[in-house]
C-alpha positions as a Markdown table, in Angstrom:
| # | Residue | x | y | z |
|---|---|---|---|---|
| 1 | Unk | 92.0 | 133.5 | 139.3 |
| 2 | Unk | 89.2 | 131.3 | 140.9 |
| 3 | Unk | 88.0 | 130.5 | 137.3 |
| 4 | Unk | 91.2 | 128.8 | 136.6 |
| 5 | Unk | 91.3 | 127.0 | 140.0 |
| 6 | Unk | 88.2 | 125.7 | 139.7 |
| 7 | Unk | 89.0 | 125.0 | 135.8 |
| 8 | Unk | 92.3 | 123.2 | 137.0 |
| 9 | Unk | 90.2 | 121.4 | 139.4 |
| 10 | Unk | 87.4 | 120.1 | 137.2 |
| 11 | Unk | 90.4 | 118.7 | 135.0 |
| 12 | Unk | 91.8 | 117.0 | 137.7 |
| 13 | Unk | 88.7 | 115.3 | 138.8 |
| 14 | Unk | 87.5 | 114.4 | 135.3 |
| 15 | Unk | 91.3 | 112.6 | 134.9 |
| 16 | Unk | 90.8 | 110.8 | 138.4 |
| 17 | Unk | 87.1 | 109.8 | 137.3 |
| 18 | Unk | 88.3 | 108.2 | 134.1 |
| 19 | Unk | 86.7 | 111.2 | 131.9 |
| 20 | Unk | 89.1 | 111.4 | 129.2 |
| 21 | Unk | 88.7 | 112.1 | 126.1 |
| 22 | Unk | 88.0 | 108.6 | 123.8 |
| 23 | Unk | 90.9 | 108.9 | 121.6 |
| 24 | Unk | 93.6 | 109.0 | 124.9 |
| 25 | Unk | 91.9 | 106.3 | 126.1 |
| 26 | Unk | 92.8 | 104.2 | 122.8 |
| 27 | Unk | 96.4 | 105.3 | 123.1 |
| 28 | Unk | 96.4 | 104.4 | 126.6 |
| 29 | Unk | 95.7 | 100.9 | 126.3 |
| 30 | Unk | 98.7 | 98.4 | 126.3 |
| 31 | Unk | 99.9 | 97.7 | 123.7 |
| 32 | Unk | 101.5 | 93.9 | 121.8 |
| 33 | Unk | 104.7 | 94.5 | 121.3 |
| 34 | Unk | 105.6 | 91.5 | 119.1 |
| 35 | Unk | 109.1 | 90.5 | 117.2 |
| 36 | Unk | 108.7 | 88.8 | 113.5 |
| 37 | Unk | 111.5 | 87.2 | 111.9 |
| 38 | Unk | 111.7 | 85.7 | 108.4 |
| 39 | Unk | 113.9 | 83.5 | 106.2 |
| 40 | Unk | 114.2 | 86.3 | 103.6 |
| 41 | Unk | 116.7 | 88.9 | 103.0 |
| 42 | Unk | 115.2 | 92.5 | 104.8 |
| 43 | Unk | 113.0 | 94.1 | 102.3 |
| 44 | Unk | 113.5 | 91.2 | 99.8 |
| 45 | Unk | 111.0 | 92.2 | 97.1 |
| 46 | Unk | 107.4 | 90.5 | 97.6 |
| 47 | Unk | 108.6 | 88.0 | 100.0 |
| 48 | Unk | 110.4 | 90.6 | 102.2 |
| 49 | Unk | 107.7 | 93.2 | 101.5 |
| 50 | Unk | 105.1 | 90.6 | 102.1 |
| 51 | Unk | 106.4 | 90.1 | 105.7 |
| 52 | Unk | 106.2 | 94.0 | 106.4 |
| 53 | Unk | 103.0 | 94.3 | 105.0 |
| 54 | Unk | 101.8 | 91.5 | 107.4 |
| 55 | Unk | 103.1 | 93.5 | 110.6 |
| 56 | Unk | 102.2 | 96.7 | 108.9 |
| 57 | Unk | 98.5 | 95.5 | 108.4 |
| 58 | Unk | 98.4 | 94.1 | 112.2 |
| 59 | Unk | 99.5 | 97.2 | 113.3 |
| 60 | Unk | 97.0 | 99.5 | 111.0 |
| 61 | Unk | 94.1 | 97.1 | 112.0 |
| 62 | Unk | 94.6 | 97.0 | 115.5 |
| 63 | Unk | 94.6 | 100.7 | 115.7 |
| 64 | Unk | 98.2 | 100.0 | 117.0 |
| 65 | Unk | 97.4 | 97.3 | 120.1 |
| 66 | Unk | 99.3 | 95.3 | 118.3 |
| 67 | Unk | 103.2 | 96.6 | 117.2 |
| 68 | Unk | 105.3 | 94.5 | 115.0 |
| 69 | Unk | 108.8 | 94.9 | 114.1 |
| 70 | Unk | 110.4 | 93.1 | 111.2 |
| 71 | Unk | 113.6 | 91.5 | 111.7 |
| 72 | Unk | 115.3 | 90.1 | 108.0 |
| 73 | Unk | 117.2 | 87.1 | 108.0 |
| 74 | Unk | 120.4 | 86.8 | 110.4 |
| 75 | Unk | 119.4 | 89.7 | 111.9 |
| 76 | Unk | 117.7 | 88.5 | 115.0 |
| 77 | Unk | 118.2 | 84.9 | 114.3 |
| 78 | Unk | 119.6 | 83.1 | 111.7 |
| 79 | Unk | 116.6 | 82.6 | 108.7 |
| 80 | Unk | 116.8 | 78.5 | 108.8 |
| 81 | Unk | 115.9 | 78.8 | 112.6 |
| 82 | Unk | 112.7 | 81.2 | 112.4 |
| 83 | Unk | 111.0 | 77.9 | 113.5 |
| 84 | Unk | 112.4 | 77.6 | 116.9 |
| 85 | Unk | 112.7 | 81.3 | 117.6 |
| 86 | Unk | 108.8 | 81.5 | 117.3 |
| 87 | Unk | 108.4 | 77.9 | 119.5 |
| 88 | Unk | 110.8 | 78.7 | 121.9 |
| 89 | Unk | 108.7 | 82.8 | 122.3 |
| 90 | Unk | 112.3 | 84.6 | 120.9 |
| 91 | Unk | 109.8 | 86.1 | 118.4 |
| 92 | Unk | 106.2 | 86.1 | 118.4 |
| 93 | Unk | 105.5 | 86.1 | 114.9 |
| 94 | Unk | 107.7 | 84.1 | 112.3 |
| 95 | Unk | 107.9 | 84.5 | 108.0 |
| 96 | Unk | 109.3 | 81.6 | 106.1 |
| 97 | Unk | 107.8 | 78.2 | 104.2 |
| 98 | Unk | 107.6 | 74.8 | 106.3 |
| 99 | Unk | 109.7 | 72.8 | 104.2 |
| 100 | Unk | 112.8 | 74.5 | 105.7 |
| 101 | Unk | 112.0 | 72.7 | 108.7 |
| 102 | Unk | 111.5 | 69.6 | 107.0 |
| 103 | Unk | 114.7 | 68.4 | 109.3 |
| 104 | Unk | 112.3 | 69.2 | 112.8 |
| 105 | Unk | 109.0 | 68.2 | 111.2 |
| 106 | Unk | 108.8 | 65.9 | 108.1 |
| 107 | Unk | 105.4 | 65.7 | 107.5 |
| 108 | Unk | 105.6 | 69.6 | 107.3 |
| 109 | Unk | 106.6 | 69.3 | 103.6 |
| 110 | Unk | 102.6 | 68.9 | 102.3 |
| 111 | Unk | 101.8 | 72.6 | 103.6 |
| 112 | Unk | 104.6 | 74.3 | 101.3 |
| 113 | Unk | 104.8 | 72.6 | 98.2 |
| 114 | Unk | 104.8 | 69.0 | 96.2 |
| 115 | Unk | 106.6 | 68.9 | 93.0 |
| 116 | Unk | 104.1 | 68.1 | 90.4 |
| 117 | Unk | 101.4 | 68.7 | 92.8 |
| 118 | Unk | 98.7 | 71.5 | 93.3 |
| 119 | Unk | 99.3 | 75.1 | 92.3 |
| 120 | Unk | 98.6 | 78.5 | 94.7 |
| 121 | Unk | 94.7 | 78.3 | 93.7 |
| 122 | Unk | 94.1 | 74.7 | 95.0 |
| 123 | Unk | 96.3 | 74.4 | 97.7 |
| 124 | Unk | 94.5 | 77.4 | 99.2 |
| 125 | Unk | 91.4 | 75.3 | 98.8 |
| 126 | Unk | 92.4 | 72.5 | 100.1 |
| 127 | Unk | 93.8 | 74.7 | 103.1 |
| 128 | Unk | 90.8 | 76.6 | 103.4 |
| 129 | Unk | 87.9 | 74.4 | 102.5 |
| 130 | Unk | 89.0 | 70.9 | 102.6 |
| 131 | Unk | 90.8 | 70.1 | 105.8 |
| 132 | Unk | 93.8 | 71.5 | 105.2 |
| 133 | Unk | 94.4 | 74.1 | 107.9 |
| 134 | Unk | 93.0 | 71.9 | 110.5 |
| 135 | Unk | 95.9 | 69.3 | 110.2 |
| 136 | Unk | 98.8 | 72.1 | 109.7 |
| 137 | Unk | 97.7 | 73.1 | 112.7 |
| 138 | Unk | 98.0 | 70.0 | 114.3 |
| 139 | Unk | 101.0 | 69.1 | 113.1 |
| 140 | Unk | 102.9 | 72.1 | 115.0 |
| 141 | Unk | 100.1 | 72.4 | 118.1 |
| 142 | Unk | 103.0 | 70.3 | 120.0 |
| 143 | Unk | 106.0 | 73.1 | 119.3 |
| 144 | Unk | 103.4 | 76.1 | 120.7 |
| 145 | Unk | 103.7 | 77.2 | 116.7 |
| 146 | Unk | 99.9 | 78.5 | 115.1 |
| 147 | Unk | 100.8 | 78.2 | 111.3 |
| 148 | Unk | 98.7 | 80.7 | 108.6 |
| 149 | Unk | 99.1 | 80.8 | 105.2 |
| 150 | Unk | 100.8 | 84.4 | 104.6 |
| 151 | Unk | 102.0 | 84.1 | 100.4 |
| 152 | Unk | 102.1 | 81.8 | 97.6 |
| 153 | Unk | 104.7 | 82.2 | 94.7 |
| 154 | Unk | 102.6 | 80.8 | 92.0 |
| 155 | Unk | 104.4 | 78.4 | 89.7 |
| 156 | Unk | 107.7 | 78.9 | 90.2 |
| 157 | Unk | 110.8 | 78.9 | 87.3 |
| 158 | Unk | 112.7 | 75.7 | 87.1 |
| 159 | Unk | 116.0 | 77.4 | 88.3 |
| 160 | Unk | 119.7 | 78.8 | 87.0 |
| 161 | Unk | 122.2 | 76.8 | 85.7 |
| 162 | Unk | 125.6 | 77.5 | 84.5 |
| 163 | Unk | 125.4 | 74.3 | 81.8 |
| 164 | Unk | 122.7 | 73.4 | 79.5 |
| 165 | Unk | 120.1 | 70.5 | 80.5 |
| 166 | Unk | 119.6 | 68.2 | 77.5 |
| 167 | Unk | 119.1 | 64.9 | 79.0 |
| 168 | Unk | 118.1 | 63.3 | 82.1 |
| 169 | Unk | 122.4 | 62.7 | 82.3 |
| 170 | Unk | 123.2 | 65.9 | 82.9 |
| 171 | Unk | 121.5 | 66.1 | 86.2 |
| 172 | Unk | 124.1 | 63.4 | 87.2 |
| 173 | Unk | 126.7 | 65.0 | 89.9 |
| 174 | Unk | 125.0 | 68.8 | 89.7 |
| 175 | Unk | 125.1 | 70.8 | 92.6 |
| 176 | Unk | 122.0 | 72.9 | 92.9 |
| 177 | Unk | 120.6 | 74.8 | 95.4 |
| 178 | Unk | 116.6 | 73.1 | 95.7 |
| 179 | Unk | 115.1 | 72.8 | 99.0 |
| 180 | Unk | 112.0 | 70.3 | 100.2 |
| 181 | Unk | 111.2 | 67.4 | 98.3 |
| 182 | Unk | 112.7 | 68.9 | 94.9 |
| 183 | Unk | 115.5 | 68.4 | 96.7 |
| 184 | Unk | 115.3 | 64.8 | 97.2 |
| 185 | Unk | 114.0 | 64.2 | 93.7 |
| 186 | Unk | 117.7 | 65.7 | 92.4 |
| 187 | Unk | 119.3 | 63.4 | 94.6 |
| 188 | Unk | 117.4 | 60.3 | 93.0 |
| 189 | Unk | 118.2 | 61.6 | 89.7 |
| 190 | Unk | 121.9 | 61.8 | 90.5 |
| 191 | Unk | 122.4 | 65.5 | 91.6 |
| 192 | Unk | 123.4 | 67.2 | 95.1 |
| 193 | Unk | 120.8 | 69.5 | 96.4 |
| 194 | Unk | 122.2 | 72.0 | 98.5 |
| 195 | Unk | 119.8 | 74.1 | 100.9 |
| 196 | Unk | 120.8 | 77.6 | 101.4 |
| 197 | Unk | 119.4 | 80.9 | 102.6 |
| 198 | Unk | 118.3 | 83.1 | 99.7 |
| 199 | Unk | 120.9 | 85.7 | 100.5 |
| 200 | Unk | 123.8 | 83.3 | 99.9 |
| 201 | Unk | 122.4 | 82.2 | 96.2 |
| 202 | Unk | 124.0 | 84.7 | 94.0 |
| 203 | Unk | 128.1 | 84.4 | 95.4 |
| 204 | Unk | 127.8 | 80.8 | 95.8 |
| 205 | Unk | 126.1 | 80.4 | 92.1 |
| 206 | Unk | 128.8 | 83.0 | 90.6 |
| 207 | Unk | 131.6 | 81.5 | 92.5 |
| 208 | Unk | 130.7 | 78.1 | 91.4 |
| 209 | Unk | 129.9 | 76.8 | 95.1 |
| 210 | Unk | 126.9 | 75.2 | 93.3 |
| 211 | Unk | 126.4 | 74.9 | 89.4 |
| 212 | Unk | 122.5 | 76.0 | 89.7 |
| 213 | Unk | 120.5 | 77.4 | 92.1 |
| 214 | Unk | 116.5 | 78.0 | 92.1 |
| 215 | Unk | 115.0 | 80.7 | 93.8 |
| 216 | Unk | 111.2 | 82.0 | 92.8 |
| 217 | Unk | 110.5 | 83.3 | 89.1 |
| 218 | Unk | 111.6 | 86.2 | 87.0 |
| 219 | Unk | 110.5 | 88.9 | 89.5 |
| 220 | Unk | 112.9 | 88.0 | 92.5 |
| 221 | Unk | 115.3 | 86.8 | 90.7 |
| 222 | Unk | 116.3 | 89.5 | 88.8 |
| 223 | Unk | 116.1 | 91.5 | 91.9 |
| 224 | Unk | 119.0 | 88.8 | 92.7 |
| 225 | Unk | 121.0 | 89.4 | 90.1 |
| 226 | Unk | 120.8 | 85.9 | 89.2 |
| 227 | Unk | 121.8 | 86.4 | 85.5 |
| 228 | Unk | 124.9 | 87.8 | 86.3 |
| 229 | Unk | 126.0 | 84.4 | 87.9 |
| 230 | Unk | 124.4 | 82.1 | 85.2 |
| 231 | Unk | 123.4 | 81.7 | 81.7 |
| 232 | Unk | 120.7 | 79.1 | 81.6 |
| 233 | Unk | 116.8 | 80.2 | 82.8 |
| 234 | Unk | 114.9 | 76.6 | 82.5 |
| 235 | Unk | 111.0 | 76.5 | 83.1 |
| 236 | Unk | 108.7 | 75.3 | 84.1 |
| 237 | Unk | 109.3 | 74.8 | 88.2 |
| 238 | Unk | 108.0 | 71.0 | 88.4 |
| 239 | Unk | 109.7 | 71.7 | 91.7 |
| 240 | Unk | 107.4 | 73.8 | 92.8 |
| 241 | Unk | 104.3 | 74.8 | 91.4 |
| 242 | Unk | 102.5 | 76.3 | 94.2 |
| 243 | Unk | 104.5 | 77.4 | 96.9 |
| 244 | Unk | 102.5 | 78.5 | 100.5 |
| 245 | Unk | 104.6 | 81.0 | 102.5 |
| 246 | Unk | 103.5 | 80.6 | 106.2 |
| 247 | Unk | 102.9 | 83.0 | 109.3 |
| 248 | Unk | 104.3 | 81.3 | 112.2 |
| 249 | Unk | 103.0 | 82.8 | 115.7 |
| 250 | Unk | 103.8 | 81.7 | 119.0 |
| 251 | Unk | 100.5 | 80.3 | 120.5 |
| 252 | Unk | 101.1 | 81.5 | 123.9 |
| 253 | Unk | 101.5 | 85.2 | 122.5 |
| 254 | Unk | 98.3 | 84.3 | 120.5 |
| 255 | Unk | 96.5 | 83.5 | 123.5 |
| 256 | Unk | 97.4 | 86.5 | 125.2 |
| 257 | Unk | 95.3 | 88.6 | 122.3 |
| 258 | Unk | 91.7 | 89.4 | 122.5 |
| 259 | Unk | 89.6 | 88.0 | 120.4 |
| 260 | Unk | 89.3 | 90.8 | 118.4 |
| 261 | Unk | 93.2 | 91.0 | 117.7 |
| 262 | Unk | 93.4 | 87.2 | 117.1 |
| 263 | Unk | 90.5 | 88.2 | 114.1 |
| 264 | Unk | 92.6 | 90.7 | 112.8 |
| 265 | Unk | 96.2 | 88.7 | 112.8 |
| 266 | Unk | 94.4 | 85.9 | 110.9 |
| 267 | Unk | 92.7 | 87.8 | 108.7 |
| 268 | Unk | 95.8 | 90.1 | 108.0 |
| 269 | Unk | 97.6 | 86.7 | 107.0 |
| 270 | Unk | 94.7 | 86.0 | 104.7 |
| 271 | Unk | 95.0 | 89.3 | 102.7 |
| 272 | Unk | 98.8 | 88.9 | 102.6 |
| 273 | Unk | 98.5 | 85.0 | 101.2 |
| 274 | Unk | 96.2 | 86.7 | 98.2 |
| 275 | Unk | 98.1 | 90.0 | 97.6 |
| 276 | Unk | 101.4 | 88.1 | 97.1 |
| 277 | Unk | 99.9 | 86.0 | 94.5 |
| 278 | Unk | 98.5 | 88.9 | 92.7 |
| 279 | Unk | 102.0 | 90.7 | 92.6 |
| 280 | Unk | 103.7 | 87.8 | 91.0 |
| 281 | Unk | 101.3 | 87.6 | 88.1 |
| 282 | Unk | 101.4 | 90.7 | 87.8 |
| 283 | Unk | 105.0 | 91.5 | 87.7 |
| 284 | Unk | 106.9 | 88.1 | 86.7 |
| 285 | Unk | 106.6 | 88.8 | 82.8 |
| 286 | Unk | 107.6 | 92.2 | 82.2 |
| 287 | Unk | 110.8 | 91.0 | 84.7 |
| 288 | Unk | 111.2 | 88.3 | 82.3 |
| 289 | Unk | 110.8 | 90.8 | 79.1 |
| 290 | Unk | 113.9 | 92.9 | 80.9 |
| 291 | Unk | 116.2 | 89.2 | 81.9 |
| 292 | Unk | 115.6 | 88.4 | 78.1 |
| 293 | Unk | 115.9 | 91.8 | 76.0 |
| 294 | Unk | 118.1 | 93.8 | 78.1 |
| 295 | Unk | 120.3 | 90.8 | 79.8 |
| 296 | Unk | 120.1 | 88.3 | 76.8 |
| 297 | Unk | 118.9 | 85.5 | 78.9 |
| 298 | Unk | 118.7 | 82.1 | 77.7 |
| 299 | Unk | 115.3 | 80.9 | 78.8 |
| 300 | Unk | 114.7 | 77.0 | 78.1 |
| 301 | Unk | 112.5 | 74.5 | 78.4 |
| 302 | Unk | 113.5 | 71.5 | 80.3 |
| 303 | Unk | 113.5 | 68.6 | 77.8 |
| 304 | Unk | 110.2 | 66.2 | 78.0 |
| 305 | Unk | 112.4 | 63.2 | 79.1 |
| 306 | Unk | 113.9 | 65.1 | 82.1 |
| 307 | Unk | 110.2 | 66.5 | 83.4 |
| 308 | Unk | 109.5 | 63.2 | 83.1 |
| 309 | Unk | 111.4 | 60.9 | 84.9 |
| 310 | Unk | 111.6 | 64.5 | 87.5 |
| 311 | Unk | 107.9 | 63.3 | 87.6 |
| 312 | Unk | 108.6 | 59.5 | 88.1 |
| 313 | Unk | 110.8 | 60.0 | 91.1 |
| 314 | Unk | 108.7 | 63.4 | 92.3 |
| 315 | Unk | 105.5 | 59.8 | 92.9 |
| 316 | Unk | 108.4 | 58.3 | 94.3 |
| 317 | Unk | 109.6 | 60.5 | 97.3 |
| 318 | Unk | 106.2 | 61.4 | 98.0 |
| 319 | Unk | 105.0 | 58.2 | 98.7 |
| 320 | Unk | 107.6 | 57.4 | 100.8 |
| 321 | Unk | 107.0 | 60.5 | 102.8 |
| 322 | Unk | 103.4 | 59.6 | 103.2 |
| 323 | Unk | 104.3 | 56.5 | 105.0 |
| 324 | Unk | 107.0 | 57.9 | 107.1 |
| 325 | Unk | 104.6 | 57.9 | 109.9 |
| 326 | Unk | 100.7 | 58.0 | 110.7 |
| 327 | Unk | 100.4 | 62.0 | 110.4 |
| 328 | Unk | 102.4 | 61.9 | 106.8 |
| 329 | Unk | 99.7 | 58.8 | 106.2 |
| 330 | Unk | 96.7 | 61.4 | 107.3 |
| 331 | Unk | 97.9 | 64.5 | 105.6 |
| 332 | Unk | 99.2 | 62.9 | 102.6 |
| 333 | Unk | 95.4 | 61.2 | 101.9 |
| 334 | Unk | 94.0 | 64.6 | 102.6 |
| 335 | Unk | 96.1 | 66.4 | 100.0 |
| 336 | Unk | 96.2 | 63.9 | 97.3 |
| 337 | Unk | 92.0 | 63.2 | 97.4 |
| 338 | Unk | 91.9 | 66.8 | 97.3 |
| 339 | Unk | 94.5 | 67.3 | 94.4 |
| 340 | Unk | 92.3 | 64.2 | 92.7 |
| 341 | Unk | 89.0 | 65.9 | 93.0 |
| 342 | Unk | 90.3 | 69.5 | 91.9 |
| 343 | Unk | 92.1 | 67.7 | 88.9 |
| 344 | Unk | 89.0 | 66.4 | 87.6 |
| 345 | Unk | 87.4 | 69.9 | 87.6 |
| 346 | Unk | 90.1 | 71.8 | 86.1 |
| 347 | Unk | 90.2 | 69.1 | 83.6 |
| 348 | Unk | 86.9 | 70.4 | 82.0 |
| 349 | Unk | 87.1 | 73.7 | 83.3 |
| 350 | Unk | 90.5 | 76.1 | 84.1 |
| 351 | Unk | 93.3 | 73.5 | 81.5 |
| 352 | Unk | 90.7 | 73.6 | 78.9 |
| 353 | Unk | 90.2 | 77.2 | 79.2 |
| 354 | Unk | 93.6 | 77.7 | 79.3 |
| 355 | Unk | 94.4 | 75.4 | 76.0 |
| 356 | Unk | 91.9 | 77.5 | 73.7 |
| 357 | Unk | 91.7 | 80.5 | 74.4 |
């Protein structure tokens, strides 16, 4: 009996002198509990996977300090308004690309994706190592918003269409879902872009809301059901040949972090940005083998005159956008010498490659 008082005791006094054991200690510490929400339909393959992987990897690298709990589109907040939810500290974590805020932010446009401009590999250069990052930042330091590059979709598929595409005519008066600065290139060329959630694509396609719709490439939209709502697949995405996703966190939230859990939310972003790449390449073309052999698919090339006067007004728009203002003027110069230089080495190094072997 006095053995286990004085057993009982020593417990006692080891919990009141901070003694326990390392492990409860861990578990003891507060916690982050943080909300993300993202423009893509809950569990949406890659893109909806890719935003639970980026909480899922906060959480595992934190050793659980920081929780995050994914929210899908509409569930929390409606997916074009993931912007504001992060800015206004609704959510502290955001998944979505920055030209659906092109309405809020303009400029925002260079950091997703310029038709005819750089592909997944050199706009996360230019992000990374040539100024890039620095000027995203800036551009949403006034909305509390810290942006991260969290995806890329790789060249993307020109889109579905319920009638052919054999001249530059038959853009005149479509409806197509195409957001961003595709968007405004359709318009130019006589169509009506139409910007809409990915979850709305396949009734309004199939009920003839709009008479094509892009999405991503072969993986995602099969996943869609895209061919059951159109016949025509046209390549290559002019549109979109690179597109970054982006992690938007709520600075203040940020701030509250340690240093080390700022590290590992960054860093999680980074691994995230490259693993989504990876999973397109490797999954887009046996998804195209199945949309073609089992679906009979009509995959097309868009005519040479159509990519190129796409091209033509694609110089157009984005020159206008680059002197919207002076932070369009400053991104838009750091983006295109950056495009320029990369150009001239893939020129002699990755096209070449690609042409003979």
């Amino acid at each position: 009996m006095k053995r286990r008082e004085f057993v009982k005791k020593a417990a006692i006094g080891g919990i009141a002198a901070g003694a326990l054991p390392a492990p409860v200690i861990a578990s003891a510490k507060a916690a982050h509990q943080w909300k993300m929400v993202t423009t893509w339909p809950k569990n949406f393959p890659v893109l909806g996977t890719g935003a639970n992987e980026l909480a899922s990897l906060i959480g595992e690298l934190s050793g659980g300090r920081v929780n995050v709990k994914v929210y899908g589109a509409g569930e929390l907040v409606p997916a074009f308004e993931v912007f504001d939810a992060v800015s206004r500290g609704t959510a502290q974590i955001g998944h979505g690309a920055a030209y659906y805020w092109k309405g809020k932010i303009e400029e925002a446009q260079f950091f997703s994706t310029v038709p005819f401009g750089m592909n997944a590999e050199e706009m996360n250069s230019w992000l990374y190592y040539g100024g890039g990052m620095e000027l995203w930042r800036q551009t949403y330091e006034p909305f509390g918003v810290l942006p991260a590059a969290a995806g890329n979709t790789m060249v993307q598929m020109a889109g579905w269409f319920n009638k052919e595409i054999n001249s530059v005519d038959d853009l005149k008066g479509l409806k197509m879902r195409i957001p961003g600065l595709g968007g405004e290139v359709l318009r130019r060329a006589g169509g009506t872009p139409v910007n809409l959630p990915g979850g709305e694509l396949f009734t309004s396609l199939k009920t003839g809301a709009i008479d094509a719709t892009e999405w991503v490439g072969p993986y995602n939209d099969l996943a869609f059901g895209l061919y059951k709502a159109a016949k025509y697949y046209y390549y290559p995405g002019w549109h979109e040949p690179g597109t970054t996703l982006e992690a938007l966190i709520n600075k203040a939230a940020f701030d509250e972090l340690d240093a080390d859990l700022q590290s590992i939310v960054l860093n999680a972003c980074k691994v995230v940005n490259q693993n989504m790449s990876c999973e397109f390449i490797a999954k887009n073309k046996a998804a195209l083998d199945t949309l073609v052999n089992k679906h009979r698919v009509d995959v097309r090339k868009l005519p040479d005159d159509v990519l190129a006067r796409l091209k033509d007004l694609s110089h157009e728009v984005v020159l206008e956008l680059a002197g919207k203002n002076d932070a369009a003027k400053k991104i838009f110069a750091s983006y295109d010498g950056f495009r320029k230089q990369v150009t001239a080495w893939h020129d002699i190094s990755e096209k070449i490659y690609f042409n003979i072997r």
